[in-house]
N, C-alpha and C positions, 0 to 999 in steps of 0.2 A: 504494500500500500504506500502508496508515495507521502511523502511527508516536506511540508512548507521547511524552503532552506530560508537562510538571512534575507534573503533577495525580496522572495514573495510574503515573506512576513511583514519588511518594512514597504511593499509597496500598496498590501492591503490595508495597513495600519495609516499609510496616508492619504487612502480615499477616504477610509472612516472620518475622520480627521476634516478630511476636505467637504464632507458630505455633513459634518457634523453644523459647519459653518451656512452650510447651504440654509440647511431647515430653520437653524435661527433668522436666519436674515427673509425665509418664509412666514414666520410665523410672527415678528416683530413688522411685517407689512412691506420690507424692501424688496423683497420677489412677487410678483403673481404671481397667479397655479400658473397661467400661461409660461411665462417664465423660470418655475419652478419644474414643471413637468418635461422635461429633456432633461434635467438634473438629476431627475427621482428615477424616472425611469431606467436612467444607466446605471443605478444603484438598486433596481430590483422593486420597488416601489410603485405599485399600481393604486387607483383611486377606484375605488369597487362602487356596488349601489349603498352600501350604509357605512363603508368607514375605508380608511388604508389598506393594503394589503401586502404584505411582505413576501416575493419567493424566491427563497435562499437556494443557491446550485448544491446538489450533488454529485457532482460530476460523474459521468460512468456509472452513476447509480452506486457507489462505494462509499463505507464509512466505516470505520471502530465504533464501539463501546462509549468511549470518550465523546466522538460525536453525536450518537445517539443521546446521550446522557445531556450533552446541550442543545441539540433539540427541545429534549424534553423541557430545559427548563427554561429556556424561551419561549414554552406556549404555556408555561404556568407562570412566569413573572410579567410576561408584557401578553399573554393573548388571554383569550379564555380555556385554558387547558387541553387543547388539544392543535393538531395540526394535521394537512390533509397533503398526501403524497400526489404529485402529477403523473401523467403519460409523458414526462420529461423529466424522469426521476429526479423532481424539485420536491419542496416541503413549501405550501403556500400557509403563513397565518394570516388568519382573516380579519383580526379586531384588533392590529395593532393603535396605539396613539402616536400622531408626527413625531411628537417630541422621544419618546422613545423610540425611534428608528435608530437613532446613532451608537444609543448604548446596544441595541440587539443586538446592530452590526461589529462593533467591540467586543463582544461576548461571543461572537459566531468567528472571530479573528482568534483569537484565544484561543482556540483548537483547530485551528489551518481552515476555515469556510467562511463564503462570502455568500454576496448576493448580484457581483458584478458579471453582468447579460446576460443578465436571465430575463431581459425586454429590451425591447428598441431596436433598431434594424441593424442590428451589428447578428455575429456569429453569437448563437446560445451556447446553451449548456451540452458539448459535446457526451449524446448517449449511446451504451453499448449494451451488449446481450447479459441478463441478469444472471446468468451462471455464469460468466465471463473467471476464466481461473478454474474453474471444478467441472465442468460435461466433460461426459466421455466421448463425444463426438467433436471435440473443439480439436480445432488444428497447433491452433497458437491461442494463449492470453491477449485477447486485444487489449489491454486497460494500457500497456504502455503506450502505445499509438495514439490512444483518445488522448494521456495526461499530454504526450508531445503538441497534440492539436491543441491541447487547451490552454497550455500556454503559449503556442503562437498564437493563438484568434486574441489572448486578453489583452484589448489596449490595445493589439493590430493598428498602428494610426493610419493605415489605409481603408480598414473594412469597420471603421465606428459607426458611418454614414451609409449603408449598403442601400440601393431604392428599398427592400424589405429584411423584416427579419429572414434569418439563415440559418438553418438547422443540416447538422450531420450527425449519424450513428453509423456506428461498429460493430460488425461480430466475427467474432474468428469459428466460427462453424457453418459449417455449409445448410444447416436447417435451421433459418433465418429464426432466430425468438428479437430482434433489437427494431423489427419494419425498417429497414434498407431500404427498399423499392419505394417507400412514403416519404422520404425525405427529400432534400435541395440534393445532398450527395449522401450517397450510403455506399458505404465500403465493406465488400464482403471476402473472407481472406480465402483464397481458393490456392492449387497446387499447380504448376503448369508442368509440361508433359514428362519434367526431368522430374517431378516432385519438389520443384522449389516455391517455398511459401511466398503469394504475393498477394495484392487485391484487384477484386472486381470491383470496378468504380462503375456509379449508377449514380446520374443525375437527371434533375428536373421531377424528382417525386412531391405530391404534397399531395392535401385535402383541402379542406376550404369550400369553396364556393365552386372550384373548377378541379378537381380532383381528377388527379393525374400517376400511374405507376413511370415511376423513374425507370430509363432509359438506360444500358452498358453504353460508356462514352469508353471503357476500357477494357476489355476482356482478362487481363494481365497485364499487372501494375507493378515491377520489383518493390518489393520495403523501400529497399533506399532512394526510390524518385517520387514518396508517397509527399512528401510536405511539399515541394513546389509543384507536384502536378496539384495540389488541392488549392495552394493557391495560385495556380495558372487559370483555376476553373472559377473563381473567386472574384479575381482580377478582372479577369473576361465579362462577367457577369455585373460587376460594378461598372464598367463600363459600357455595356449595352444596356443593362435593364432598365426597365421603364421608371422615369419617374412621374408621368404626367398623371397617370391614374393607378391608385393604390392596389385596387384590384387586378391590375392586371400586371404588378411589379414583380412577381415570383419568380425564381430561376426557371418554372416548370412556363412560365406563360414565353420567357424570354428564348428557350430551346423552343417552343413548339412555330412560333413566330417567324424566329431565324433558320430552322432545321439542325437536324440533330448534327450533321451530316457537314455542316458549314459553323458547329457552334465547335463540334470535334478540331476543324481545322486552325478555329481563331485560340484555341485551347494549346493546341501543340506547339503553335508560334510562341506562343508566351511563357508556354515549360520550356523549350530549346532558350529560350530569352533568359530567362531565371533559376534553370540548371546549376549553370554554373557558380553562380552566386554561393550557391550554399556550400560548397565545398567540404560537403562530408563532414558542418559541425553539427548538422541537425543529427546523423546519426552519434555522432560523439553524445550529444546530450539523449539521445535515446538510450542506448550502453546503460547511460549513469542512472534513468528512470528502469529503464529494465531490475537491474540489479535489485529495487526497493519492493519490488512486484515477485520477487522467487515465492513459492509453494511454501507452506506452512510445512514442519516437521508434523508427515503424519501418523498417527499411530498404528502398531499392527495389536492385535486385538479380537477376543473370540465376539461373533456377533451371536451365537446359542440363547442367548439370556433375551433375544431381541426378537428372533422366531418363537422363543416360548410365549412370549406375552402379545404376540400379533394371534397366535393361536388360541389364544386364553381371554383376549378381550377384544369382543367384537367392534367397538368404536375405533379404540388404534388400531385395526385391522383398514379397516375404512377410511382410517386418517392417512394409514400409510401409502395407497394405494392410490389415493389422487392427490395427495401433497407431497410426494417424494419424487428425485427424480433421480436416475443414474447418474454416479460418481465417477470420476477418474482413475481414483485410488478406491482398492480391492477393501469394502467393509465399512465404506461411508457413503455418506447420499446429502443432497440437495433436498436442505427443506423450503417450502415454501410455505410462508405462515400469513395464512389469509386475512383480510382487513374488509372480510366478507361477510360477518355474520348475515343471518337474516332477518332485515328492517335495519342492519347500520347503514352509515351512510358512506359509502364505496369513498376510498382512501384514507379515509380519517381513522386514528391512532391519538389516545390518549397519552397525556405525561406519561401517567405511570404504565402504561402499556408498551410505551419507548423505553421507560427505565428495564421493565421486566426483560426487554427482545435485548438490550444493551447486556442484562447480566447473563442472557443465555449466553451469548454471543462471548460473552469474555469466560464463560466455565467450559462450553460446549463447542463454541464454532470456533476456534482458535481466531476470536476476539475481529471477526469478520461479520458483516452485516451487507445485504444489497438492496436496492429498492426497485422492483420493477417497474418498466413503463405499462404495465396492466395494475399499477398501483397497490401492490404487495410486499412485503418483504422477506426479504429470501436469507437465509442461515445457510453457507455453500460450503458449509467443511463441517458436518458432523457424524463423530462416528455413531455407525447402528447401534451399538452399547449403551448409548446415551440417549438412543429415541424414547424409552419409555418415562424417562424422567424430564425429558424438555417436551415431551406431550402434554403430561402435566400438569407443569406449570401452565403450559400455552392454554389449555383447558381452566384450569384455574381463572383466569384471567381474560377468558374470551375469546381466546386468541385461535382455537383449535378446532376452527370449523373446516371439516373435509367437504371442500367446494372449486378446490384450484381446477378450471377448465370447464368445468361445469356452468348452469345456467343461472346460477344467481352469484357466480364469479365475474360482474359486470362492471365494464370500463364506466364512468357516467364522469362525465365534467362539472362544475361546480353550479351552472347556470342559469338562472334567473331568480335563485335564494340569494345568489352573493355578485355575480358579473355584471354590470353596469352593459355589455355588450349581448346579451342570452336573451331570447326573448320568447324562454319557453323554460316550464322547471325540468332537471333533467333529475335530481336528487329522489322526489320522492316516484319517479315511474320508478327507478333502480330498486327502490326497496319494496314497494308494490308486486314488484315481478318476482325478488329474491323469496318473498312470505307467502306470494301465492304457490306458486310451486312445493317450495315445503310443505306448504297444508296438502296439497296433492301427491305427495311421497312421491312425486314422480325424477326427482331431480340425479339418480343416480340410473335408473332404466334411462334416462333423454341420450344419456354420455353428452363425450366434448360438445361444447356449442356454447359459442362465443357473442356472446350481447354487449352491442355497445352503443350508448348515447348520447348525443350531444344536443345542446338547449339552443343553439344558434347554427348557421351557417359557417360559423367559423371551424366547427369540425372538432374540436380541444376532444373531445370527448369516441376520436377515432371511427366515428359510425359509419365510413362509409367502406372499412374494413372489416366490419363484423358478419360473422356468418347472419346473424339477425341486426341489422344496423336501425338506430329508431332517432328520427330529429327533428328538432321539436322548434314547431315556429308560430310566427302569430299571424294568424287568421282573423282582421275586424274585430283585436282585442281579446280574440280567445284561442287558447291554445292547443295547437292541431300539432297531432306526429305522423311524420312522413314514415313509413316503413323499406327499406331497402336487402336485399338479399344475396346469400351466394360474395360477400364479399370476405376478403382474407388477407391478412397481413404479412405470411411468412415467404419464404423462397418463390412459391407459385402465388405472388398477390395481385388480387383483382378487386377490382373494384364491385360493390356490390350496383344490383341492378333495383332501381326504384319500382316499386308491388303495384301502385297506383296512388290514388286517393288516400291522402292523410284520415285519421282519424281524432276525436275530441280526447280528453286527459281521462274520461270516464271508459272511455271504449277500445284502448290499448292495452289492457290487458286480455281481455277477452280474445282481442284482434291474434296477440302473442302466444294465446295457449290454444287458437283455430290453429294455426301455423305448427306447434309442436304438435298435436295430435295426428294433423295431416301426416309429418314427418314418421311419424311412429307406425301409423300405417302404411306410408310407403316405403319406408325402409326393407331393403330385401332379407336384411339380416341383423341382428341384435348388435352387431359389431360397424356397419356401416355409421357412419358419423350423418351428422343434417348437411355438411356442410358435400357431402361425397354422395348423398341422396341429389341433394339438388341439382350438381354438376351431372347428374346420369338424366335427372326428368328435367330441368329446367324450368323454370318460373309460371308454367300452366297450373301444374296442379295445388300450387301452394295457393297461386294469386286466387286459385278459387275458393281452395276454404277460407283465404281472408276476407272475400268480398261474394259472401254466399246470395244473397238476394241478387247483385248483379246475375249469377248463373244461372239463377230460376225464371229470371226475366226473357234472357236470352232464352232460354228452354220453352218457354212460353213462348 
């Protein structure tokens, strides 16, 4: 895990510092918000519908014990006790006060984390795949790669300005969990024909309003031409992209406009251009991040005591089965600890439900913690010996509901309870669908199937990736859910295809569990997924049981 040397300690300690000055001179009347907001902004600060709102990077979705433990007590001294994880594995507080921004951001310094770009059209908070370090299908650990990007994007004094925000992820496995194909650039680490580790580069992804799967501009990319090709792609793009109209300033609107094909060529001019430049110190200072990133000492260990008690009690049976997931190392697993209950409110995580995942994390996970972009948190180094007692706890505490991949495992954006931009609530459909289900026992017969929501057009809330994607807008004041299908985020991502006619906030559940039952019926086999149903019948027989009077009209 990389750790802030002199350099990035004194350089975030003088935004605080500088940022500190800012809000004073806000709040004594020498700034307007107009003036003030390009300030706050690039220090993470958004003006929500009822107060401030802080979203602090976690970069690569990575943190210790230490950090979780100031999380935690960041949303008990300046929020109201809790904090809500993104699809950009950030931590957003929702009720901070102005005045306290400075000290959060001091206090989040104090153990190596910030809040710098995680807004504003510069480069985000570079994300990677949440097992990242522990699958047993990863090629390589990406985390070194992302920390190298993320300290070239911080303060970049050429990309502070971009026409839009700029988003990149990583995974070093060839079975996408980090949506590559949805980003501005996604880098996938693949092998070329000798077996030497390099990336797939894929630009022009995103969602939004114009939802777009990103494009190979690279098929095989060496390691060492990855920082100036990303910013040859960067550079290119600052200078073509649109600024006249916001909407259509994305990387993805600027390749579709120009051709892939001629965005390729203006792309190579400018890596042949800035090549050289780098002279082989960006891999020097990779070396020095690699090094901080080695594999935890792991233990060897009988797992006996761990099949007794999977045999012995049927909940950790059930727990282990869809919140585990294959290891690297022989005798440990991947936990992922859901932030799912049923009726909670999809990412949110209490104080002490951070303190609790912090102390597993320092007994069990050799003091590693992740945060996924499906807005969960993941423990990636524990041995099986130790599952039945950080079950547990995790139970104890809320924490141990067996839901990862399942139907009320749902992505939902923050939306019209707290977004000043959402003009539809996305919060309580997610837990509506989580409780109904459960009352129906049906949620472990469904299998995988993936729901995601979002309360505006603006996508935050991934839906147009979800096998069942649901987005919610406003119709003459009242709010209507568009339903979409067949959509997927990993290696093979597609966009989902729009069912028809939106529905009211009363008749989307219903509309949700037409669609599950069709599926269960057409499903050839207990094992087929919704999402492998669909792709075999296609969008006929589903759009009928969502929109059953249409069919009897027509029949009629």
């Amino acid at each position: 895990m990389y750790t802030y040397n002199e350099f990035d300690n004194a350089f975030v300690r003088e935004r605080v510092a500088q940022f500190r000055q800012q809000v004073e001179r806000r709040i004594d009347g020498s700034l307007t918000e107009d003036e003030f907001k390009p300030l706050r902004l690039m220090n993470g600060l958004y003006l929500q519908l009822h107060a401030y709102m802080l979203r602090v990077a976690i970069p690569y979705g990575t943190l210790d014990s230490a950090k979780m433990r100031q999380l935690a007590y960041l949303a008990e001294r300046w929020d109201k006790g809790y904090g809500h994880f993104t699809t950009r594995q950030n931590i957003q507080y929702n009720w901070p006060k102005l005045a306290d921004v400075p000290d959060m951001l001091d206090a989040l310094a104090d153990v190596g984390m910030h809040a710098i770009q995680t807004s504003g059209n510069t480069i985000r908070n570079v994300t990677a795949d949440h097992f990242a370090g522990a699958a047993a299908d990863e090629i390589a650990d990406p985390r070194p790669v992302a920390e190298l990007l993320r300290q070239w994007s911080t303060d970049h004094p050429e990309f502070q300005f971009l026409p839009r925000k700029f988003k990149i992820a990583i995974t070093g496995s060839p079975n996408d969990r980090a949506v590559t194909k949805a980003h501005d650039i996604g880098l996938r680490m693949v092998r070329n024909d000798a077996g030497e580790p390099g990336f797939e580069v894929i630009v022009g992804g995103g969602l939004g309003r114009t939802p777009m799967v990103g494009q190979i501009i690279r098929d095989f990319l060496p390691r060492e031409d990855l920082l100036p090709y990303v910013e040859a792609i960067v550079s290119v793009y600052n200078l073509l992209g649109r600024r006249d109209n916001k909407y259509k300033a994305r990387i993805k609107i600027t390749v579709a406009e120009n051709g892939l094909d001629t965005y390729r060529d203006l792309v190579e001019a400018r890596f042949a251009e800035l090549r050289p430049a780098f002279s082989g110190v960006d891999q020097e200072l990779l070396a020095g991040i690699e090094a901080e990133f080695a594999p935890p000492a792991f233990r060897d260990a009988s797992t006996d005591g761990y099949e007794a008690h999977r045999a012995a009690n049927p909940a950790f049976r059930a727990w282990t089965d869809t919140n585990l997931t294959e290891h690297r190392a022989p005798g440990y697993a991947i936990v992922s600890v859901s932030l799912k209950a049923h009726g909670a409110t999809p990412g949110d995580a209490s104080a002490e439900q951070m303190r609790v995942l912090a102390d597993l994390a320092e007994r069990f996970g050799h003091d590693e913690l992740r945060i996924s972009h499906e807005q969960n948190v993941i423990l990636p180094h524990v041995h099986k010996s130790d599952l039945p007692q950080v079950y547990a706890t995790l139970r104890a505490h809320g924490l141990a509901t067996a839901n990862i991949g399942l139907i009320s495992d749902i992505i939902a954006c923050p939306g019209m309870d707290y977004c000043a931009l959402a003009t539809a609530r996305s919060i309580p459909i997610a837990q509506e669908i989580a409780t109904h289900f459960d009352a129906l026992k049906l949620e472990h017969d469904i299998g995988p199937l993936k729901i995601k929501i979002s309360g505006c057009i603006n996508a935050c809330g991934h839906h147009h990736v979800g096998h069942i994607g649901i987005l919610g807008l406003d119709r003459a004041g009242v709010e209507n859910y568009q339903i979409t299908l067949g959509g997927d985020g990993t290696e093979t991502a597609t966009i989902g295809e729009r069912a028809g006619p939106g529905f009211s906030a009363d008749q989307i559940i219903p509309a949700v569990e037409r669609l599950v039952m069709a599926y269960l019926d057409l499903r050839d086999s207990a094992d087929e997924t919704f999402l492998q149903t669909y792709r075999r019948l296609g969008l006929t027989p589903f759009k009928a049981a969502l929109y059953p009077d249409q069919e009897k009209r027509h029949a009629a």
